[in-house]
mmCIF entry with sequence, helices, sheets and N, C-alpha, C, O atoms, coordinates in Angstrom:
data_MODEL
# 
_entry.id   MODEL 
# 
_entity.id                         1 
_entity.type                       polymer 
_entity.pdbx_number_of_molecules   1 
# 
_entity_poly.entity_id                      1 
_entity_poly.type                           'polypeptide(L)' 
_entity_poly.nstd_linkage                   no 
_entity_poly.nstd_monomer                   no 
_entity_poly.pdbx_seq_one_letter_code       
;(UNK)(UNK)(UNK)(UNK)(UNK)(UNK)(UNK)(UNK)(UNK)(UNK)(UNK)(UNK)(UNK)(UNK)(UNK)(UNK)
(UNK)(UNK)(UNK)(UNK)(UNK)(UNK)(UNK)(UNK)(UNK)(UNK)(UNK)(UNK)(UNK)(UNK)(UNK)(UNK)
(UNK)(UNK)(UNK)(UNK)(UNK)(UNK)(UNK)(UNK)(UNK)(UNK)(UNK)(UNK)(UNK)(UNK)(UNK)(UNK)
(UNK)(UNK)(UNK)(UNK)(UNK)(UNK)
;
_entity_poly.pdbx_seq_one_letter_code_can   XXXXXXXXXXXXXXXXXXXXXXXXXXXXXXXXXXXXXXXXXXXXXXXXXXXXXX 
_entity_poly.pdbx_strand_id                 A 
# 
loop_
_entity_poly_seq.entity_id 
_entity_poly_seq.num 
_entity_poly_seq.mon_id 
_entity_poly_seq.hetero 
1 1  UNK n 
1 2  UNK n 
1 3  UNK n 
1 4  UNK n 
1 5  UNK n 
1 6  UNK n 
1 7  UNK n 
1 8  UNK n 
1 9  UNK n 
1 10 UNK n 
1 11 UNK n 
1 12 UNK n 
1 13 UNK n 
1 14 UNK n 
1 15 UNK n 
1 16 UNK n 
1 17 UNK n 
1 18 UNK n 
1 19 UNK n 
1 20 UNK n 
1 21 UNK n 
1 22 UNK n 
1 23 UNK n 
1 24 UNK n 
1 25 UNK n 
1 26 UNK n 
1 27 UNK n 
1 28 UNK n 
1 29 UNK n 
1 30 UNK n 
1 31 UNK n 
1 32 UNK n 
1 33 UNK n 
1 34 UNK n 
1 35 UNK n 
1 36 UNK n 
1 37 UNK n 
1 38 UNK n 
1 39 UNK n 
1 40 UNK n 
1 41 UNK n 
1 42 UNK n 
1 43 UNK n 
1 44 UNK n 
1 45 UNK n 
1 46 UNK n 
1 47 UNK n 
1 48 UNK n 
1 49 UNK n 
1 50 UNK n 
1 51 UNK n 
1 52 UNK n 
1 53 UNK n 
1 54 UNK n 
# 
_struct_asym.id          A 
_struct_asym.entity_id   1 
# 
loop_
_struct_conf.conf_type_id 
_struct_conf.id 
_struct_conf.pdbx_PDB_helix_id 
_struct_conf.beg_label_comp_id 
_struct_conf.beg_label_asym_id 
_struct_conf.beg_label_seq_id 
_struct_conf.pdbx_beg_PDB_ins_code 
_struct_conf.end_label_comp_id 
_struct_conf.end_label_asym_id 
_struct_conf.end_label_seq_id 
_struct_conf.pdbx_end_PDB_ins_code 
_struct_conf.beg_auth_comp_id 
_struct_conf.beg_auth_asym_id 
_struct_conf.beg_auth_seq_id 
_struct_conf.end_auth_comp_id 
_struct_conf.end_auth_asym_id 
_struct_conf.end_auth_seq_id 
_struct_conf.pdbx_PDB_helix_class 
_struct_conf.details 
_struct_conf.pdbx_PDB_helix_length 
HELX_P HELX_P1 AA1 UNK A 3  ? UNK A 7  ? UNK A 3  UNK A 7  1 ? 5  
HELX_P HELX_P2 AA2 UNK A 9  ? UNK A 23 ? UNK A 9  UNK A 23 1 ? 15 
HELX_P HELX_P3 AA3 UNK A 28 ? UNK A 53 ? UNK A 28 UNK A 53 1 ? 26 
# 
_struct_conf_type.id          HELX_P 
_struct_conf_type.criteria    ? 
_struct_conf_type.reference   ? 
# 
loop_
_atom_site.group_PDB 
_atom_site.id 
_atom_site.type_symbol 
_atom_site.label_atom_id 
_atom_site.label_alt_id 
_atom_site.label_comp_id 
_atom_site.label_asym_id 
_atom_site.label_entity_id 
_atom_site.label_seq_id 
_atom_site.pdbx_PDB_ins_code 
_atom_site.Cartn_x 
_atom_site.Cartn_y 
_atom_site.Cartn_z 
_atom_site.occupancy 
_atom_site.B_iso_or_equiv 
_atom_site.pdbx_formal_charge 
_atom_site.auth_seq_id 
_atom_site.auth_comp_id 
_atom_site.auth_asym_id 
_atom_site.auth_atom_id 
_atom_site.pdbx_PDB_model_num 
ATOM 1   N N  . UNK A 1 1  ? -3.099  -18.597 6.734   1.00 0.00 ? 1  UNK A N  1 
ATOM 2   C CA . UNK A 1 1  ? -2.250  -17.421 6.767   1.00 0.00 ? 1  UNK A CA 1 
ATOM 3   C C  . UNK A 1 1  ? -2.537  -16.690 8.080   1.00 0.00 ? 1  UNK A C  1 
ATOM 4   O O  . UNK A 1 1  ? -3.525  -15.969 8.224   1.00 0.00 ? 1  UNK A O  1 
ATOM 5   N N  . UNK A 1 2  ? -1.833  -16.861 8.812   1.00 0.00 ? 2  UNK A N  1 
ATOM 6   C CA . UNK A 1 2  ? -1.409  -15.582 9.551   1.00 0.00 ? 2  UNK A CA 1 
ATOM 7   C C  . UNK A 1 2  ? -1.654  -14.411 10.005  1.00 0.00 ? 2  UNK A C  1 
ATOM 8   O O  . UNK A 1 2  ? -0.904  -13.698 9.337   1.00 0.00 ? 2  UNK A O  1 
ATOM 9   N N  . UNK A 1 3  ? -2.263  -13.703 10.763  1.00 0.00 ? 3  UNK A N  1 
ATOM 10  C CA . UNK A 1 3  ? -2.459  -12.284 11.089  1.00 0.00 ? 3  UNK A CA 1 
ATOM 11  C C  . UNK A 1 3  ? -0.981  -11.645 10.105  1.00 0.00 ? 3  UNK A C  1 
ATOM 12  O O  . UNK A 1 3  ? -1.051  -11.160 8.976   1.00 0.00 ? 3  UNK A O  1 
ATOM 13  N N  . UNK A 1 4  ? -0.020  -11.787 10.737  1.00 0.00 ? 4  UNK A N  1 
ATOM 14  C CA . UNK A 1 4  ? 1.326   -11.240 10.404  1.00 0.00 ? 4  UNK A CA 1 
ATOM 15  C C  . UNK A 1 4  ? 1.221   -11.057 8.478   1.00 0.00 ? 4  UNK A C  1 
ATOM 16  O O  . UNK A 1 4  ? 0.913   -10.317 7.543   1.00 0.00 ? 4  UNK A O  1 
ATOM 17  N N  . UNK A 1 5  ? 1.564   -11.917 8.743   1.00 0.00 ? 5  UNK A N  1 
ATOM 18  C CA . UNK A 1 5  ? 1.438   -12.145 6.899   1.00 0.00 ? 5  UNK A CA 1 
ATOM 19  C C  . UNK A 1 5  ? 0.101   -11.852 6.025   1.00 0.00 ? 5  UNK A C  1 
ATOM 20  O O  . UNK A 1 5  ? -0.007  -11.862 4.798   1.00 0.00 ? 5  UNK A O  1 
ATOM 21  N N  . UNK A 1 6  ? -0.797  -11.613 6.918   1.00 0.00 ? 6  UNK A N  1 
ATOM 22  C CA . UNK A 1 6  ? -2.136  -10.846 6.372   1.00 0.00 ? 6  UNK A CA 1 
ATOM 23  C C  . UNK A 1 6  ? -1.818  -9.441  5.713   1.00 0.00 ? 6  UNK A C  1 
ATOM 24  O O  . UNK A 1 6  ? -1.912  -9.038  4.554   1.00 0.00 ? 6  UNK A O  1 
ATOM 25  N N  . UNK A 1 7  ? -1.263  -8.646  7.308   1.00 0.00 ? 7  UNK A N  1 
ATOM 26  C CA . UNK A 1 7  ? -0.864  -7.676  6.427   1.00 0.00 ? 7  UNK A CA 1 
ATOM 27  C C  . UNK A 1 7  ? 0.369   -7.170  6.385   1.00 0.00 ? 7  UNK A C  1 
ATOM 28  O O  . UNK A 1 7  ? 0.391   -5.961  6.617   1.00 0.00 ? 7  UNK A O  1 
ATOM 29  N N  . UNK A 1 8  ? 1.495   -7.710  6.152   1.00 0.00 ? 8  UNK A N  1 
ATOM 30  C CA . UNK A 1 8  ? 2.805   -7.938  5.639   1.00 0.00 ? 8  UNK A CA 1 
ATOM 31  C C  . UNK A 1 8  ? 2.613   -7.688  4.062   1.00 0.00 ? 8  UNK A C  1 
ATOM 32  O O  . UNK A 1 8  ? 3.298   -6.959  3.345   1.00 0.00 ? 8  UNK A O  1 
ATOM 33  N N  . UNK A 1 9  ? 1.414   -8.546  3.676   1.00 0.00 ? 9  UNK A N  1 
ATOM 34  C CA . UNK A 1 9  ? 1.784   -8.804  2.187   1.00 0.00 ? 9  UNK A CA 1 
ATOM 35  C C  . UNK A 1 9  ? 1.051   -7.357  1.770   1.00 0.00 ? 9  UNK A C  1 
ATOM 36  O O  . UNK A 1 9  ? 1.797   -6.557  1.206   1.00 0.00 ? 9  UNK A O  1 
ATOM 37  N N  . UNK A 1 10 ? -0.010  -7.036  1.939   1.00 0.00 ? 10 UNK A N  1 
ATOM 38  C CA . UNK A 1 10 ? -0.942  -5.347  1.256   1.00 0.00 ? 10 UNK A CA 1 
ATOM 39  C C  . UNK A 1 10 ? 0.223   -4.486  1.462   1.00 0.00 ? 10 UNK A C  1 
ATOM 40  O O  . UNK A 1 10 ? 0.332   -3.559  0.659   1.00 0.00 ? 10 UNK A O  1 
ATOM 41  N N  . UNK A 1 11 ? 1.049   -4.590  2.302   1.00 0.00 ? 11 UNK A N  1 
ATOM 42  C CA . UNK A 1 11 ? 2.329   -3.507  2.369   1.00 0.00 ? 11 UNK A CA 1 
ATOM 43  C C  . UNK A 1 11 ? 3.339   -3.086  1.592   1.00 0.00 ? 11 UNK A C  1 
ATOM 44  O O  . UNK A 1 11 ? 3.846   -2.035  1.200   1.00 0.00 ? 11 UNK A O  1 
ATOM 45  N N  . UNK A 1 12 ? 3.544   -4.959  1.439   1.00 0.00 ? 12 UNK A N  1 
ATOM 46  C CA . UNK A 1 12 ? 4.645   -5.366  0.634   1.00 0.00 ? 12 UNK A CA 1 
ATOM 47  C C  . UNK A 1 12 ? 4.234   -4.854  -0.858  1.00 0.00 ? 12 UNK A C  1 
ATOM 48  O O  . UNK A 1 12 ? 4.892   -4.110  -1.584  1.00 0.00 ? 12 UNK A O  1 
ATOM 49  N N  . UNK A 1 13 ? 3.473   -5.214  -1.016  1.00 0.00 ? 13 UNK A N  1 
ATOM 50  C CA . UNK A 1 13 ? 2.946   -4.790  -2.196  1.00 0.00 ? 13 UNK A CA 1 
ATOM 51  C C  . UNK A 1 13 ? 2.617   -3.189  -2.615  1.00 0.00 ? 13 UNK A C  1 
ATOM 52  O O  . UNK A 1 13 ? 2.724   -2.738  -3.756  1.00 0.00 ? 13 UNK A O  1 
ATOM 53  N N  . UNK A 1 14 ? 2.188   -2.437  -1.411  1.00 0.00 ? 14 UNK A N  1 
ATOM 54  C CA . UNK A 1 14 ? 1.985   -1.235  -2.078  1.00 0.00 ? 14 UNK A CA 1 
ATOM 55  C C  . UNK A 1 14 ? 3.395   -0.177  -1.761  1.00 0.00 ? 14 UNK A C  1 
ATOM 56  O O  . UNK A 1 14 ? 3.455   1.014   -2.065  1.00 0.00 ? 14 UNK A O  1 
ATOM 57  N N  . UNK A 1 15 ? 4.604   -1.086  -0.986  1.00 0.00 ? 15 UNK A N  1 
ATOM 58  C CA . UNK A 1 15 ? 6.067   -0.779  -1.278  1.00 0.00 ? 15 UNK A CA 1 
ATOM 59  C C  . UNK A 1 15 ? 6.699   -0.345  -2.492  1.00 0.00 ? 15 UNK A C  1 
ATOM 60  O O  . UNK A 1 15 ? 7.302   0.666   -2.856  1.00 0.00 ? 15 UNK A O  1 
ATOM 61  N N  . UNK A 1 16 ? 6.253   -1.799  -3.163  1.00 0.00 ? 16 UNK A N  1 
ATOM 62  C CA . UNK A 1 16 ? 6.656   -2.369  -4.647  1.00 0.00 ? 16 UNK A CA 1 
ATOM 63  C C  . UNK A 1 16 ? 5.993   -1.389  -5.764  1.00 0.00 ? 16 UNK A C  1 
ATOM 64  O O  . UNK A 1 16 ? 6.705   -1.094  -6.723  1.00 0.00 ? 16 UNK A O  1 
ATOM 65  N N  . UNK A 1 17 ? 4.305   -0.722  -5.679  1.00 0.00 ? 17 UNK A N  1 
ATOM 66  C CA . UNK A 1 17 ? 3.834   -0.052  -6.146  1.00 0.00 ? 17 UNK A CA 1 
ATOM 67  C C  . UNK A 1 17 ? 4.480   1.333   -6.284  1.00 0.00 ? 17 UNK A C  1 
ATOM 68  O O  . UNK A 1 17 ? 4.540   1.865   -7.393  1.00 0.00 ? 17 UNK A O  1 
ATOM 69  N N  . UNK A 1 18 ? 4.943   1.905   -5.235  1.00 0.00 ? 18 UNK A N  1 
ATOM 70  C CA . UNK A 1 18 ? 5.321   2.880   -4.773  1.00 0.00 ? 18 UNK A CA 1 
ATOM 71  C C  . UNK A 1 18 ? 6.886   3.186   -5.312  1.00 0.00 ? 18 UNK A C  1 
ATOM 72  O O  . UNK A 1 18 ? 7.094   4.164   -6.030  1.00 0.00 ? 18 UNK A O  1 
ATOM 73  N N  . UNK A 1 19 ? 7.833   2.391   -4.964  1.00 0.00 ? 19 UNK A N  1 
ATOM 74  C CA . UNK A 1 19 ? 9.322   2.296   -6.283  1.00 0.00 ? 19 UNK A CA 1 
ATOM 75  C C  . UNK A 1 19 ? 8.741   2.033   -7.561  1.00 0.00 ? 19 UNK A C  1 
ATOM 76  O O  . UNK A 1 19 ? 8.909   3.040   -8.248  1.00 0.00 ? 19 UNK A O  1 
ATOM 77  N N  . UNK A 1 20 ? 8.120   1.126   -8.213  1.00 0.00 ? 20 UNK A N  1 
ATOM 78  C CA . UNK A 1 20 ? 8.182   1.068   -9.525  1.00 0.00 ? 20 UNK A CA 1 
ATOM 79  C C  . UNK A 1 20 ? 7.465   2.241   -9.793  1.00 0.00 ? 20 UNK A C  1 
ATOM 80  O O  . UNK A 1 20 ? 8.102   3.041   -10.478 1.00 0.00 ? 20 UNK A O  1 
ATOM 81  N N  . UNK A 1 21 ? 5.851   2.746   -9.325  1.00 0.00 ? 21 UNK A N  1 
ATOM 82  C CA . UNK A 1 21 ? 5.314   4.316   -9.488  1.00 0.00 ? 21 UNK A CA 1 
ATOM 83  C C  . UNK A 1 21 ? 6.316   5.579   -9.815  1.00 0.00 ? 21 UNK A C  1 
ATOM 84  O O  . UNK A 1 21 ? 6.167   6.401   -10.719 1.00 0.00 ? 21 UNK A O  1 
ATOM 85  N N  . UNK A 1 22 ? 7.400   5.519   -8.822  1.00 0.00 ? 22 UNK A N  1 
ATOM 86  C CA . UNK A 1 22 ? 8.211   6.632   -8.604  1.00 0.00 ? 22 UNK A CA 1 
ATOM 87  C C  . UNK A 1 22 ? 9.521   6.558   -9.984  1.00 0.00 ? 22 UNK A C  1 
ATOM 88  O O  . UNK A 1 22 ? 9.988   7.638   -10.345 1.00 0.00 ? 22 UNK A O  1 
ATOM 89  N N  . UNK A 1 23 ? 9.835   5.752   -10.408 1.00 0.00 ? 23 UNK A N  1 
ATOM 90  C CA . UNK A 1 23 ? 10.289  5.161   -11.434 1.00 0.00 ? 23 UNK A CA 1 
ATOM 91  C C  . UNK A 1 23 ? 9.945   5.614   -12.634 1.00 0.00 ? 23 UNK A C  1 
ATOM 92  O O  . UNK A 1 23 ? 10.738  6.032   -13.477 1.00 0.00 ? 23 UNK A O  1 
ATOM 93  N N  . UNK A 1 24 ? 8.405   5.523   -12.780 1.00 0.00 ? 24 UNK A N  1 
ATOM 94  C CA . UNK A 1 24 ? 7.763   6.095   -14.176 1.00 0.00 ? 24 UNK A CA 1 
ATOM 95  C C  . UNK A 1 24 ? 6.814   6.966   -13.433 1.00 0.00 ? 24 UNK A C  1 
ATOM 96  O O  . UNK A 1 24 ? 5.639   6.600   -13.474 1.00 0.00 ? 24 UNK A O  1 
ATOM 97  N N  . UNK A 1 25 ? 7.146   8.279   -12.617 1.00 0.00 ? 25 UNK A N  1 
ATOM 98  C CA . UNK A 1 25 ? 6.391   9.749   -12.496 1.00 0.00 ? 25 UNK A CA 1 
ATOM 99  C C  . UNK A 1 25 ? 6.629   10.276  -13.345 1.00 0.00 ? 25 UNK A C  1 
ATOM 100 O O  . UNK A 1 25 ? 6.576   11.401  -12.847 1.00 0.00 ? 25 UNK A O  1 
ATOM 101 N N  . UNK A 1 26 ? 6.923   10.468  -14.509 1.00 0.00 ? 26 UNK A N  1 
ATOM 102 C CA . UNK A 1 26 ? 6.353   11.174  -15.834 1.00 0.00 ? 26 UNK A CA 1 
ATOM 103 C C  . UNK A 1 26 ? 5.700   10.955  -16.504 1.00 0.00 ? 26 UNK A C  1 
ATOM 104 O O  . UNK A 1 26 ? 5.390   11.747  -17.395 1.00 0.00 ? 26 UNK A O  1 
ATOM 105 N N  . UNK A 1 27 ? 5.040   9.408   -16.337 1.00 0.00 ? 27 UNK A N  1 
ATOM 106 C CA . UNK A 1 27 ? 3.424   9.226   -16.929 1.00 0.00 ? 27 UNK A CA 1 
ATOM 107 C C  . UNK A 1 27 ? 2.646   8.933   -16.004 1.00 0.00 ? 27 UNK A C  1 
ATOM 108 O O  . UNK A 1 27 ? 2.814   8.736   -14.800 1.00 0.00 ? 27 UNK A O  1 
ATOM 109 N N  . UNK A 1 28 ? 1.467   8.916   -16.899 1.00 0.00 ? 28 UNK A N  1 
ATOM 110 C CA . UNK A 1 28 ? -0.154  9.086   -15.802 1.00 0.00 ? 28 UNK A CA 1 
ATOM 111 C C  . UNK A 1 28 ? 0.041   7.546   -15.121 1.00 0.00 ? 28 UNK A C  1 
ATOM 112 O O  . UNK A 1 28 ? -0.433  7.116   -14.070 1.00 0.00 ? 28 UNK A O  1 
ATOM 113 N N  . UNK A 1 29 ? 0.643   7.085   -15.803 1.00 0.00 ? 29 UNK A N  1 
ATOM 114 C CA . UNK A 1 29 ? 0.589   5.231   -14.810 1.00 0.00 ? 29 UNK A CA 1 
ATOM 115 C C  . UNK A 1 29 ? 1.616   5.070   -13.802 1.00 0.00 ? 29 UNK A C  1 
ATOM 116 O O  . UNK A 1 29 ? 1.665   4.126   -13.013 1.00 0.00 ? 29 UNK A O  1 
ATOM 117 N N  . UNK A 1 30 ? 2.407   6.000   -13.861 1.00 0.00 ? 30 UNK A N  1 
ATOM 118 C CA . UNK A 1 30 ? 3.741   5.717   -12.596 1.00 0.00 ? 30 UNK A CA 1 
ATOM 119 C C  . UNK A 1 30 ? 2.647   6.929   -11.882 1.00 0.00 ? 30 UNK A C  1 
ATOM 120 O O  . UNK A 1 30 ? 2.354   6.440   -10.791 1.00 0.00 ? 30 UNK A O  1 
ATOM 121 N N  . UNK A 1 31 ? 2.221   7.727   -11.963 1.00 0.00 ? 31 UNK A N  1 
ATOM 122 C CA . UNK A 1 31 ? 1.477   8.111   -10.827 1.00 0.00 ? 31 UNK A CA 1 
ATOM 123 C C  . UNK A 1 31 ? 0.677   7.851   -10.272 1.00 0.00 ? 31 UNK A C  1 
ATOM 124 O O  . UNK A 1 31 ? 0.341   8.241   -9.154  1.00 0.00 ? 31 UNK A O  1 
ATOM 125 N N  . UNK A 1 32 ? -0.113  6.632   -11.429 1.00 0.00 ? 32 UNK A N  1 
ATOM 126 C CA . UNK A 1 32 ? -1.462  6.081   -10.650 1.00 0.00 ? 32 UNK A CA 1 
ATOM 127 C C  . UNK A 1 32 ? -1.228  5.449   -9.551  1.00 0.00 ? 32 UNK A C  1 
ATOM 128 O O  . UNK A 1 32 ? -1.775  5.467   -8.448  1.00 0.00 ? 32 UNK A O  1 
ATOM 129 N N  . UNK A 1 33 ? 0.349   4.442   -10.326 1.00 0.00 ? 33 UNK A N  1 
ATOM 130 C CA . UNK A 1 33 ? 0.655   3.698   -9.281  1.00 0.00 ? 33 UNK A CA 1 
ATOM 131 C C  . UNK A 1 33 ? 0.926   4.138   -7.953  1.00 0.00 ? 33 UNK A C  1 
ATOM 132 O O  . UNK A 1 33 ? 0.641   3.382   -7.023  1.00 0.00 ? 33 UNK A O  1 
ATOM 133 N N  . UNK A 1 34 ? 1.637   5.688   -7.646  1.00 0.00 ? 34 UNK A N  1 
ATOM 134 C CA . UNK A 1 34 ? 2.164   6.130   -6.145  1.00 0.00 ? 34 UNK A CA 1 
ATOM 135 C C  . UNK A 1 34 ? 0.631   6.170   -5.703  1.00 0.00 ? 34 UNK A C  1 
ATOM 136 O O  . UNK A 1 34 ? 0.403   5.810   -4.548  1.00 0.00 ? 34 UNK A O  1 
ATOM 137 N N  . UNK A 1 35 ? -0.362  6.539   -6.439  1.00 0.00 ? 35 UNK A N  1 
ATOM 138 C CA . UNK A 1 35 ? -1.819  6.818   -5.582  1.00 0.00 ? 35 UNK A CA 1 
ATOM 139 C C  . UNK A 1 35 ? -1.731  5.425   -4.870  1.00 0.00 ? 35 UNK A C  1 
ATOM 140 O O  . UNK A 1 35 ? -1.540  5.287   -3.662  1.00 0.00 ? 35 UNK A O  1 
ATOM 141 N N  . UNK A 1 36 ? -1.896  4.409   -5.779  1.00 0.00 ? 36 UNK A N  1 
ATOM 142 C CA . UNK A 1 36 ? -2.206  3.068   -5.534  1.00 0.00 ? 36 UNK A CA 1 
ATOM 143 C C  . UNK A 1 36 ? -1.371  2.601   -4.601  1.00 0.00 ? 36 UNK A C  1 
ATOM 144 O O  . UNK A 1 36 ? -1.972  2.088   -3.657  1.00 0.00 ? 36 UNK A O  1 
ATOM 145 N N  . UNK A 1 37 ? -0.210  2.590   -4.518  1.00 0.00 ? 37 UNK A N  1 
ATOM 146 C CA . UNK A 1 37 ? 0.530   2.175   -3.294  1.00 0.00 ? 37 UNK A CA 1 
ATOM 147 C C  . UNK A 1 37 ? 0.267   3.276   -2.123  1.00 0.00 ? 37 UNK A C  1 
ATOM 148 O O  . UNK A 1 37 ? 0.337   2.615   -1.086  1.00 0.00 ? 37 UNK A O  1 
ATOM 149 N N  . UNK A 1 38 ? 0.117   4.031   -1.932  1.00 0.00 ? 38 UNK A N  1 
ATOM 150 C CA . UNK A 1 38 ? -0.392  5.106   -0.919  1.00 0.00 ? 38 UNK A CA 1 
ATOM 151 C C  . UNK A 1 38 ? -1.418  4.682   -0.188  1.00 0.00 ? 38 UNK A C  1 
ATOM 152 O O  . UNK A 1 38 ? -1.430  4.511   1.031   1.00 0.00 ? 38 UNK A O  1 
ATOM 153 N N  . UNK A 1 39 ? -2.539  4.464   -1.179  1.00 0.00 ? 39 UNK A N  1 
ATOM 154 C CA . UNK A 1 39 ? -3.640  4.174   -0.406  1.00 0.00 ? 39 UNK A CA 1 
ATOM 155 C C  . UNK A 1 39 ? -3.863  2.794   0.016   1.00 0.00 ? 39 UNK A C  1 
ATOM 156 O O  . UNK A 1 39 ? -4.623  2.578   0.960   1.00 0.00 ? 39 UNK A O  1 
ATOM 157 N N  . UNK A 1 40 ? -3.319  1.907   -0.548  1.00 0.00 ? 40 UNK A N  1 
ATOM 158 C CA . UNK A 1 40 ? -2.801  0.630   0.055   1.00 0.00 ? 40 UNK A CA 1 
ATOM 159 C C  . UNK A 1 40 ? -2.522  0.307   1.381   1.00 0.00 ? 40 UNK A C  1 
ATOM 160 O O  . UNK A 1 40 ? -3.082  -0.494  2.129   1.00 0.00 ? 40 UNK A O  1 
ATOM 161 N N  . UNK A 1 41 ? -1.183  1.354   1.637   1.00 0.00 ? 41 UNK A N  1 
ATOM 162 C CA . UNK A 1 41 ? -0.230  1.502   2.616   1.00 0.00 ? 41 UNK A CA 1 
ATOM 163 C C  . UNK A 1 41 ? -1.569  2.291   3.986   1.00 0.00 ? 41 UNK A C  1 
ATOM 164 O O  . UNK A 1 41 ? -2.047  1.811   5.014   1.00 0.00 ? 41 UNK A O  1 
ATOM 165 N N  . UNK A 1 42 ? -1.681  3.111   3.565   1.00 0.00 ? 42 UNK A N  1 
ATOM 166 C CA . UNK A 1 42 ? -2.656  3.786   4.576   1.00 0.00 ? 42 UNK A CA 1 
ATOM 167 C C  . UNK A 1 42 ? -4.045  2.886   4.472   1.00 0.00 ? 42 UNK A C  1 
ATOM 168 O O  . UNK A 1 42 ? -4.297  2.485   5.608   1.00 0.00 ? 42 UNK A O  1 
ATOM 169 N N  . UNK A 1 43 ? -4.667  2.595   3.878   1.00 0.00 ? 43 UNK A N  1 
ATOM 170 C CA . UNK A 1 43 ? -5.668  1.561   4.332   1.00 0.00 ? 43 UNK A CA 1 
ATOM 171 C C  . UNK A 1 43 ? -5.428  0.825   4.618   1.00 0.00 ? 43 UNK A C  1 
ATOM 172 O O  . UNK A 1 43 ? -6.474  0.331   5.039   1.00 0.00 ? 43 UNK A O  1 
ATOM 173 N N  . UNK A 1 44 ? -4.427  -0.056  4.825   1.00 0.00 ? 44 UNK A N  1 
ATOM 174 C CA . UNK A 1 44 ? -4.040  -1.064  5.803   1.00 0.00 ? 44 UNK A CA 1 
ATOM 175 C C  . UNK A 1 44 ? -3.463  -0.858  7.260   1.00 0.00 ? 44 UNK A C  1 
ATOM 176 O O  . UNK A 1 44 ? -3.160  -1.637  8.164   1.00 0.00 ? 44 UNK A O  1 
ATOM 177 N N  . UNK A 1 45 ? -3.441  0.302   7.135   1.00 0.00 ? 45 UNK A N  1 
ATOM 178 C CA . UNK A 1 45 ? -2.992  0.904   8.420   1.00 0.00 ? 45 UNK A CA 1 
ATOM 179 C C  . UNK A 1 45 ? -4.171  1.372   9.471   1.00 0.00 ? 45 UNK A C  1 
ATOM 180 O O  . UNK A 1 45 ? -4.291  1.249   10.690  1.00 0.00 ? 45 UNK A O  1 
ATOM 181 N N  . UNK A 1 46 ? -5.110  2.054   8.286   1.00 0.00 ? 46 UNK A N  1 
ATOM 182 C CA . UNK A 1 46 ? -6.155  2.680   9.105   1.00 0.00 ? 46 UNK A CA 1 
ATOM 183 C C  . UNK A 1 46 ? -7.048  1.469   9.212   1.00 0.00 ? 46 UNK A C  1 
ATOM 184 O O  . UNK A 1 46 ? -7.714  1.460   10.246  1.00 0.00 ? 46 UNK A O  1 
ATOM 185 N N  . UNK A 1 47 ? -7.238  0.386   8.356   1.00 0.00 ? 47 UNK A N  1 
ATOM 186 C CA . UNK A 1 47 ? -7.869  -0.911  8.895   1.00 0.00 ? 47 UNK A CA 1 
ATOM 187 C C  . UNK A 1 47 ? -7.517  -1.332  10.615  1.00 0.00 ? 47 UNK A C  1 
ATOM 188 O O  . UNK A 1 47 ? -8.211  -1.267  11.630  1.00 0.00 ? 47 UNK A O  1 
ATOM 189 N N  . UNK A 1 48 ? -6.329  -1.709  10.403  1.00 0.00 ? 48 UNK A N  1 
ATOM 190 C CA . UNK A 1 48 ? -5.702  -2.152  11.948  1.00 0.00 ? 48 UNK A CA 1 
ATOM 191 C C  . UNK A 1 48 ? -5.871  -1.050  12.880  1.00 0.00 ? 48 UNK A C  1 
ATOM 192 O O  . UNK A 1 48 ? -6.500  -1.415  13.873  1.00 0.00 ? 48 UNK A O  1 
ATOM 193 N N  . UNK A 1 49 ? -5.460  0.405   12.908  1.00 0.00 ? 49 UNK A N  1 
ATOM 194 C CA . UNK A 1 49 ? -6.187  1.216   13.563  1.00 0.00 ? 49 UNK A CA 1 
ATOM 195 C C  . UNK A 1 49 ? -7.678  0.835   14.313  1.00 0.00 ? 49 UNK A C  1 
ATOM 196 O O  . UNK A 1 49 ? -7.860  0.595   15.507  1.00 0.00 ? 49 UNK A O  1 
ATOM 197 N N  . UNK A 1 50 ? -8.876  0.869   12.986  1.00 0.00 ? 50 UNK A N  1 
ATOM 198 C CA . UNK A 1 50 ? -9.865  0.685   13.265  1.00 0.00 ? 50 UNK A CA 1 
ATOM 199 C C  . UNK A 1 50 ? -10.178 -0.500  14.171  1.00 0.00 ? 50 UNK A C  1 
ATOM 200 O O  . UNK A 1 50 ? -11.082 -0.659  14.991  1.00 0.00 ? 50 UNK A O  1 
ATOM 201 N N  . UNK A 1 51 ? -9.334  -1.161  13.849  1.00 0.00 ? 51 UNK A N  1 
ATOM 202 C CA . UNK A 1 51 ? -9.750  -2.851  14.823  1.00 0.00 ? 51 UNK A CA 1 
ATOM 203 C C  . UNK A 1 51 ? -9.374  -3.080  15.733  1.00 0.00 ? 51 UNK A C  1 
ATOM 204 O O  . UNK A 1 51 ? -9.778  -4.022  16.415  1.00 0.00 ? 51 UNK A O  1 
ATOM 205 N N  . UNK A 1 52 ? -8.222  -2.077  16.142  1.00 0.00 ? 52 UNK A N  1 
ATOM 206 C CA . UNK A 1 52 ? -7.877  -2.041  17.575  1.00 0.00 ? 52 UNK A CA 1 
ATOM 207 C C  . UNK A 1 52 ? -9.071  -1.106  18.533  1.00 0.00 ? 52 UNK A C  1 
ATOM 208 O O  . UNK A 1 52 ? -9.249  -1.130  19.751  1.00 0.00 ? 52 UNK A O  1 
ATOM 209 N N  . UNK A 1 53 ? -9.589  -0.520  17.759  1.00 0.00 ? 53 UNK A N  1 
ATOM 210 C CA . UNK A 1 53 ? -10.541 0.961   18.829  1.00 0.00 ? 53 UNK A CA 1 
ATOM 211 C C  . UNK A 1 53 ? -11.936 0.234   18.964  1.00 0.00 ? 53 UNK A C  1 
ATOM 212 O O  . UNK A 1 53 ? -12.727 0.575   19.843  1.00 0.00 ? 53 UNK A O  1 
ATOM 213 N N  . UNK A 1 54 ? -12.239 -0.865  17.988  1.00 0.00 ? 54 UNK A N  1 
ATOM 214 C CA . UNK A 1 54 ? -13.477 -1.518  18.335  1.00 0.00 ? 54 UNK A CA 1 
ATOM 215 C C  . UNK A 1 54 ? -13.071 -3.031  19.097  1.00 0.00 ? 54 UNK A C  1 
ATOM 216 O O  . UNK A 1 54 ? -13.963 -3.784  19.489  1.00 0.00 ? 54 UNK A O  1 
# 
């Protein structure tokens, strides 16, 4: 696999987290999920961040 598709897919996925989350925000599990796709989305971001500055 791929750099690209390394992190293509943690994205893709905390996309998917993030619509179905927003979907069911009137229970505690459609919100866990927006946490969960959130921090997904931003730790994969701030990963690559980090690996570019070192």
């Amino acid at each position: 696999m791929n750099a690209f598709y390394a992190m293509l897919l943690p994205i893709t996925i905390g996309m998917l987290l993030l619509c179905v989350g927003y979907s069911y925000r009137e229970r505690g599990s459609g919100v866990f999920m927006i946490w969960l796709g959130m921090l997904l989305i931003l730790g994969t971001i701030g990963f690559k961040i980090l690996e570019k500055l070192t």
